[in-house]
N, CA, C and O atoms as CSV, one atom per row, in Angstrom:
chain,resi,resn,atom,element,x,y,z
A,1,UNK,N,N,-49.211,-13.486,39.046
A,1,UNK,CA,C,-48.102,-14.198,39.650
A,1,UNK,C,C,-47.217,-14.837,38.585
A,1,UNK,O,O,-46.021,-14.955,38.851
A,2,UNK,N,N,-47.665,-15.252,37.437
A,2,UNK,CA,C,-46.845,-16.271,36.351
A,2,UNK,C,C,-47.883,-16.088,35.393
A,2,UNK,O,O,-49.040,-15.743,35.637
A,3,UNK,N,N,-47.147,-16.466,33.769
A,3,UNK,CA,C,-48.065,-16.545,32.475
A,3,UNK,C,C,-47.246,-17.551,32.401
A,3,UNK,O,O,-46.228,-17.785,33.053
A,4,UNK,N,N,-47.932,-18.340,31.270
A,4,UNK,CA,C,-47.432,-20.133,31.053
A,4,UNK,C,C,-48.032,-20.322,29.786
A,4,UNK,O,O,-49.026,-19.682,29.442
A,5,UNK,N,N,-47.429,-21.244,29.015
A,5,UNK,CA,C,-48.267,-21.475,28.189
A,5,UNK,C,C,-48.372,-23.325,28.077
A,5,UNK,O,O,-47.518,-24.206,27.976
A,6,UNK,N,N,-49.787,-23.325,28.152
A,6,UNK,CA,C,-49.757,-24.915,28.718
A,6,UNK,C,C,-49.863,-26.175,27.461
A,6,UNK,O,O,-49.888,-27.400,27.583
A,7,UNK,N,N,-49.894,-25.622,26.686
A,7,UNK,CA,C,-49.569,-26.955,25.802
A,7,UNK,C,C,-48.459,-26.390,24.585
A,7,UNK,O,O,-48.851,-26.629,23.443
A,8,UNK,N,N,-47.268,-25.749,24.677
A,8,UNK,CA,C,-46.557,-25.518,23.769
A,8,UNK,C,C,-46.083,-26.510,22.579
A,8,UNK,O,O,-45.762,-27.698,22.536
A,9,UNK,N,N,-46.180,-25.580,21.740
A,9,UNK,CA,C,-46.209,-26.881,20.477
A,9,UNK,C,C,-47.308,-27.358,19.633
A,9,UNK,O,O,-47.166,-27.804,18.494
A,10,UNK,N,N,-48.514,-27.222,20.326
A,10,UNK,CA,C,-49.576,-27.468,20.022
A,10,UNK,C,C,-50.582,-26.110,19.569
A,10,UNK,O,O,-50.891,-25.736,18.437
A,11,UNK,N,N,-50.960,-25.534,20.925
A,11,UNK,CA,C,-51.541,-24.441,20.393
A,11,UNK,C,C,-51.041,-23.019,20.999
A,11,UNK,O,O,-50.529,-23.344,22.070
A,12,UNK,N,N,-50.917,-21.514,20.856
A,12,UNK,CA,C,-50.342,-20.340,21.139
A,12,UNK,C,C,-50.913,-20.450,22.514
A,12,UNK,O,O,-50.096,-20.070,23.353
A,13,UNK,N,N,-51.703,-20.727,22.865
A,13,UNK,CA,C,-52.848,-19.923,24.448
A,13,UNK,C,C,-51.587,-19.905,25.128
A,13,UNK,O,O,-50.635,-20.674,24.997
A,14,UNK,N,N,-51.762,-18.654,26.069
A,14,UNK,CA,C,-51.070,-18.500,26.972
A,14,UNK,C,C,-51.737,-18.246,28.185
A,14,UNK,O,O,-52.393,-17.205,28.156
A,15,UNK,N,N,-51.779,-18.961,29.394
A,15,UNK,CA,C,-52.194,-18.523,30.861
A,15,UNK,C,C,-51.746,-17.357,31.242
A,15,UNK,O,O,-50.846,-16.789,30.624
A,16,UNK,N,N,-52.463,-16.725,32.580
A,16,UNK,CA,C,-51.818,-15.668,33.563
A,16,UNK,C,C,-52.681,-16.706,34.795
A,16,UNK,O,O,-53.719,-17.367,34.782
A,17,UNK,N,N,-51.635,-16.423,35.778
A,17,UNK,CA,C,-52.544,-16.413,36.802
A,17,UNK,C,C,-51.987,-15.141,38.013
A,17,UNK,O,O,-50.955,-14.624,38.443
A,18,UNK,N,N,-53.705,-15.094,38.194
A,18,UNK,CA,C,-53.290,-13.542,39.456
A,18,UNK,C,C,-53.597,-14.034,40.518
A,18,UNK,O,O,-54.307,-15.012,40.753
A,19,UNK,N,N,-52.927,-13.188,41.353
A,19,UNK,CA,C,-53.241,-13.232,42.623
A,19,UNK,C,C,-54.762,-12.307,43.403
A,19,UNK,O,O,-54.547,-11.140,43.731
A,20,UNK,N,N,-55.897,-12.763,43.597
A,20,UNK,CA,C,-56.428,-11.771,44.302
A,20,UNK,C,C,-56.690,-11.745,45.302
A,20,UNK,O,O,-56.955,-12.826,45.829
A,21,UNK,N,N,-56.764,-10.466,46.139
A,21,UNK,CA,C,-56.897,-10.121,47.595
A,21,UNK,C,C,-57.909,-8.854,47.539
A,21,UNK,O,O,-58.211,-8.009,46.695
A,22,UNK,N,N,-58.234,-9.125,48.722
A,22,UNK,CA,C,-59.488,-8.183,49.270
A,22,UNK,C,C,-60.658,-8.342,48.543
A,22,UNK,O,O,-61.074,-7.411,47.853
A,23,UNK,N,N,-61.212,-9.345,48.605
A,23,UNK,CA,C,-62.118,-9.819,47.841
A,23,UNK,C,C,-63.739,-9.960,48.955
A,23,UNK,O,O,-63.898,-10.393,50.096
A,24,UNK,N,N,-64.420,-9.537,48.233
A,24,UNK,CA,C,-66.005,-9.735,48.916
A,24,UNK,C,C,-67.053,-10.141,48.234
A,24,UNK,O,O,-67.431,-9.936,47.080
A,25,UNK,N,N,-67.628,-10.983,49.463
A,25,UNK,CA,C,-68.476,-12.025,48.803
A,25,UNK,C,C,-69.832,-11.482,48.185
A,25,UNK,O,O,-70.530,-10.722,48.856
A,26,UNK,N,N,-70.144,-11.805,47.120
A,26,UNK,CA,C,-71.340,-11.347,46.245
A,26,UNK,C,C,-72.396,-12.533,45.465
A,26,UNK,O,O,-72.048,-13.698,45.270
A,27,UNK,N,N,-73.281,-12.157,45.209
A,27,UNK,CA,C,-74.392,-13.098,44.658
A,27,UNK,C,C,-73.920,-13.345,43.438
A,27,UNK,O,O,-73.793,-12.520,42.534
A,28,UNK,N,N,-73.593,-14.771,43.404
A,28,UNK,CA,C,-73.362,-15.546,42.070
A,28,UNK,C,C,-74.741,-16.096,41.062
A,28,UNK,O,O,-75.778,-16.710,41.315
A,29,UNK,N,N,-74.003,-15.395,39.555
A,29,UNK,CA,C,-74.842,-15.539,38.429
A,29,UNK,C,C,-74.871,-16.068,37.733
A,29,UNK,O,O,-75.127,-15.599,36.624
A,30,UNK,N,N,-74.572,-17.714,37.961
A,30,UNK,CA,C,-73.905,-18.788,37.328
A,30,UNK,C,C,-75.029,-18.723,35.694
A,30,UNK,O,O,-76.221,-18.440,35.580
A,31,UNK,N,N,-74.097,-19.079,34.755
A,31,UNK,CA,C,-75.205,-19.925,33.794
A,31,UNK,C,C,-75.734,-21.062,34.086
A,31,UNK,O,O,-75.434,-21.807,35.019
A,32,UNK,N,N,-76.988,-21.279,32.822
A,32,UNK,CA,C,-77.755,-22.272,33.207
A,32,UNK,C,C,-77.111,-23.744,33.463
A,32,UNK,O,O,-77.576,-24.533,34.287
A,33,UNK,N,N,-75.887,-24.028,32.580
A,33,UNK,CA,C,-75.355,-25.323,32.592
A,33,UNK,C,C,-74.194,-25.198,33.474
A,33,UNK,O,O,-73.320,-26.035,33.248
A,34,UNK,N,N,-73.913,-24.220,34.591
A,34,UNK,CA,C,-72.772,-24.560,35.307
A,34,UNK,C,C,-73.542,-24.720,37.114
A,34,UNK,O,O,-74.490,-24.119,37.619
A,35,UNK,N,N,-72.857,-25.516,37.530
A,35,UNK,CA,C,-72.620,-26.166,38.662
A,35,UNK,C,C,-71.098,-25.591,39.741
A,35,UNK,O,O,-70.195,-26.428,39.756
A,36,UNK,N,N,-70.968,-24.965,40.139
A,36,UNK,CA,C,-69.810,-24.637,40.799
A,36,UNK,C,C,-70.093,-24.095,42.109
A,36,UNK,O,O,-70.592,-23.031,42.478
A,37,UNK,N,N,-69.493,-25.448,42.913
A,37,UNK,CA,C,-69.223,-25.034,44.553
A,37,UNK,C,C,-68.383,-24.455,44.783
A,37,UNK,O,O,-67.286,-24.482,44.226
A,38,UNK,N,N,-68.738,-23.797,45.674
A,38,UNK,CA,C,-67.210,-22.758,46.280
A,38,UNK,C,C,-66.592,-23.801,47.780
A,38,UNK,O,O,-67.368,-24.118,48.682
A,39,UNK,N,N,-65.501,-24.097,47.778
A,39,UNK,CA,C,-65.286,-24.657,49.346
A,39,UNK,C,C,-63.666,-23.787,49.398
A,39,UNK,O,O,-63.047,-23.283,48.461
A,40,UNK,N,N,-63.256,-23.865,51.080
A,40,UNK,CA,C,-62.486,-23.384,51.245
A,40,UNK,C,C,-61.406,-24.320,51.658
A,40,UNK,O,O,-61.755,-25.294,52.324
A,41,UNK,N,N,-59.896,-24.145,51.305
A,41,UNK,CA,C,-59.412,-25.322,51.631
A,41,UNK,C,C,-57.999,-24.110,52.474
A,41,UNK,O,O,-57.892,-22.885,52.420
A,42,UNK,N,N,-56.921,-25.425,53.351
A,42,UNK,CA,C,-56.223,-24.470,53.713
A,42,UNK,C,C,-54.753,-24.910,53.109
A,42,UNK,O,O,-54.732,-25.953,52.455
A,43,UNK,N,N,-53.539,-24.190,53.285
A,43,UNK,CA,C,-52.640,-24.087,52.263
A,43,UNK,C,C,-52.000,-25.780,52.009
A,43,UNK,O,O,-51.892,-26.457,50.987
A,44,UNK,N,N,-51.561,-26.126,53.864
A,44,UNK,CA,C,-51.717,-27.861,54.403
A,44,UNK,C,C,-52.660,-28.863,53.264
A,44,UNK,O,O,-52.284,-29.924,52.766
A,45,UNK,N,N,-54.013,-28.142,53.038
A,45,UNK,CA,C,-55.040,-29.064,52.845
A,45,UNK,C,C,-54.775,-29.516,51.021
A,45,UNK,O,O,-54.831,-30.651,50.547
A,46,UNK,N,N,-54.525,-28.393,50.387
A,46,UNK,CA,C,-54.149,-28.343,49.343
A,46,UNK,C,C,-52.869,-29.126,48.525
A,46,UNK,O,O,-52.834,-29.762,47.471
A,47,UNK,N,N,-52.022,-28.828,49.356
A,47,UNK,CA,C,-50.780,-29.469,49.194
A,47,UNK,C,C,-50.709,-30.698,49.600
A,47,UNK,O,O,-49.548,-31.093,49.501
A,48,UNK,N,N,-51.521,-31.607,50.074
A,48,UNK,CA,C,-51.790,-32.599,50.473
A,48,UNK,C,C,-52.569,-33.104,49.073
A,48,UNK,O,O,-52.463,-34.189,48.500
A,49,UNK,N,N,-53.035,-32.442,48.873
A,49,UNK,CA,C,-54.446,-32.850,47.854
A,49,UNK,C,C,-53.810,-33.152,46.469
A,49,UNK,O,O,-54.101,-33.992,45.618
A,50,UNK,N,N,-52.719,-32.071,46.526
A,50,UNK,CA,C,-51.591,-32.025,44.650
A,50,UNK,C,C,-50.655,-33.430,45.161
A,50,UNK,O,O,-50.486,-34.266,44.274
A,51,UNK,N,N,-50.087,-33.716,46.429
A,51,UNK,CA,C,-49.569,-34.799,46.496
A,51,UNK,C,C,-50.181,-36.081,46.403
A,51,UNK,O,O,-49.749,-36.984,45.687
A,52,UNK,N,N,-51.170,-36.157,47.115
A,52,UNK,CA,C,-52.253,-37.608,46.631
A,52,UNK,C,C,-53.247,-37.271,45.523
A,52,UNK,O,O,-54.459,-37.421,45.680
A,53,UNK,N,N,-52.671,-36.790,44.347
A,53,UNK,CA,C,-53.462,-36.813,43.115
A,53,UNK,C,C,-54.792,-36.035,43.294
A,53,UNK,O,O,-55.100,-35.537,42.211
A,54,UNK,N,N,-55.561,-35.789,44.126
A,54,UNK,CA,C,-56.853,-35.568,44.287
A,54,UNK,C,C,-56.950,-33.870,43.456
A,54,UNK,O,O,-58.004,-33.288,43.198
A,55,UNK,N,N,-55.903,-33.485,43.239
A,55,UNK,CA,C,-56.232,-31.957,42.464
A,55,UNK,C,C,-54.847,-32.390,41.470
A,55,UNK,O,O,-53.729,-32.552,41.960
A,56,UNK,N,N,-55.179,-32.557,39.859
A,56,UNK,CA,C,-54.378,-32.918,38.879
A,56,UNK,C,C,-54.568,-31.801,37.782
A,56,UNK,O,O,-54.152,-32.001,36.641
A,57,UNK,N,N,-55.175,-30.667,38.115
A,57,UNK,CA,C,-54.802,-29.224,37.033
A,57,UNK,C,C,-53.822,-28.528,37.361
A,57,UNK,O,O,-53.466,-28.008,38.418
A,58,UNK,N,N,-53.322,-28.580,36.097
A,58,UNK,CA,C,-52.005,-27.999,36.085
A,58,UNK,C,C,-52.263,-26.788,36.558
A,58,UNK,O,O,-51.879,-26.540,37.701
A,59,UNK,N,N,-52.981,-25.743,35.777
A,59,UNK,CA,C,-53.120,-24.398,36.388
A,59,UNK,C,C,-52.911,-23.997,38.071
A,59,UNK,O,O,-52.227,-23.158,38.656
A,60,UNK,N,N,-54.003,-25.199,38.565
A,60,UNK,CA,C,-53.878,-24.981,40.029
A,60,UNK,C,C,-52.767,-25.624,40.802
A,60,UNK,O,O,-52.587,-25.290,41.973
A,61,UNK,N,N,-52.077,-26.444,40.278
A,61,UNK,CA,C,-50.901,-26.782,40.783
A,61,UNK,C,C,-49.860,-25.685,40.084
A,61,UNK,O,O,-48.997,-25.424,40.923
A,62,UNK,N,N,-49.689,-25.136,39.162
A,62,UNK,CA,C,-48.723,-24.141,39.156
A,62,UNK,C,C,-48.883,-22.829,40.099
A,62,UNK,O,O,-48.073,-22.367,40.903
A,63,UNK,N,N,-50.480,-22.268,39.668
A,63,UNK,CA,C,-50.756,-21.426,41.014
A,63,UNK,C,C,-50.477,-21.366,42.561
A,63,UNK,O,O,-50.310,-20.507,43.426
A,64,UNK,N,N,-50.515,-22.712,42.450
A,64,UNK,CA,C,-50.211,-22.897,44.189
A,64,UNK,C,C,-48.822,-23.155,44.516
A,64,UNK,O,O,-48.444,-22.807,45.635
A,65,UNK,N,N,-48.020,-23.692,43.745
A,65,UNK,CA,C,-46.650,-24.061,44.396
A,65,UNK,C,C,-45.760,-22.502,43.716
A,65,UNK,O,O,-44.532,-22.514,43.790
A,66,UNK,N,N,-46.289,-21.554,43.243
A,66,UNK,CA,C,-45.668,-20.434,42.498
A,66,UNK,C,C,-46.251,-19.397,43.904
A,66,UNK,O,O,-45.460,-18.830,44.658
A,67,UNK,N,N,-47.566,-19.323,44.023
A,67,UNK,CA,C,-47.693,-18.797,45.266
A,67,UNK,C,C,-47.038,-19.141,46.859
A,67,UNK,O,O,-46.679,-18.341,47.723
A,68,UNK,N,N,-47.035,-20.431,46.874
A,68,UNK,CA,C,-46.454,-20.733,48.175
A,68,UNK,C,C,-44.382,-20.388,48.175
A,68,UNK,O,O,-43.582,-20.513,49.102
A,69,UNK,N,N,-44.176,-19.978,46.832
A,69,UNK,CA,C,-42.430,-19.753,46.864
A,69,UNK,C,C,-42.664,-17.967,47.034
A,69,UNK,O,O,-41.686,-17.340,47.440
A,70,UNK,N,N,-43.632,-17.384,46.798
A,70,UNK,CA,C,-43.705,-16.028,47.166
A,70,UNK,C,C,-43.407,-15.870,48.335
A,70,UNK,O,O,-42.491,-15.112,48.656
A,71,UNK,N,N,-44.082,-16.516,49.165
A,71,UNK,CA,C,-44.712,-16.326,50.448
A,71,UNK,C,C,-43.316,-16.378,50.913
A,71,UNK,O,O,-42.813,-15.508,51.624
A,72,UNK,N,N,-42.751,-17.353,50.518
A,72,UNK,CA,C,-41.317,-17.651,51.932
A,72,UNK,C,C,-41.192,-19.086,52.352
A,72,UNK,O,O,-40.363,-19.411,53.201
């Protein structure tokens, strides 16, 4: 959907973020030191969440307001 580069000036990294679809659910092989819940949120729930601070990554706030101008 977009490449970015999130701290220009500082260091080269550059983001992508994709879009994926048609996705199926499979047995996760986390490493030993990661912890990661999956929850589902809805587009309302989200955008609520980037407005009262409660989600402050940039990535996912660019992902989401770059996806929601696709849409319409």
């Amino acid at each position: 959907m977009i490449s970015f580069y999130p701290s220009p000036g500082y260091v080269s990294e550059k983001m992508t973020i994709f879009l994926a679809t048609d996705l199926t659910a499979g047995e996760a092989k986390p490493m030993d030191d990661e912890r990661i819940q999956c929850k589902w949120f809805s587009a309302k729930q989200v955008q609520q969440m980037i407005h009262s601070n409660q989600i402050q990554d940039g990535k996912t706030i660019i992902g989401y307001f770059v996806w929601k101008s696709a849409k319409g």
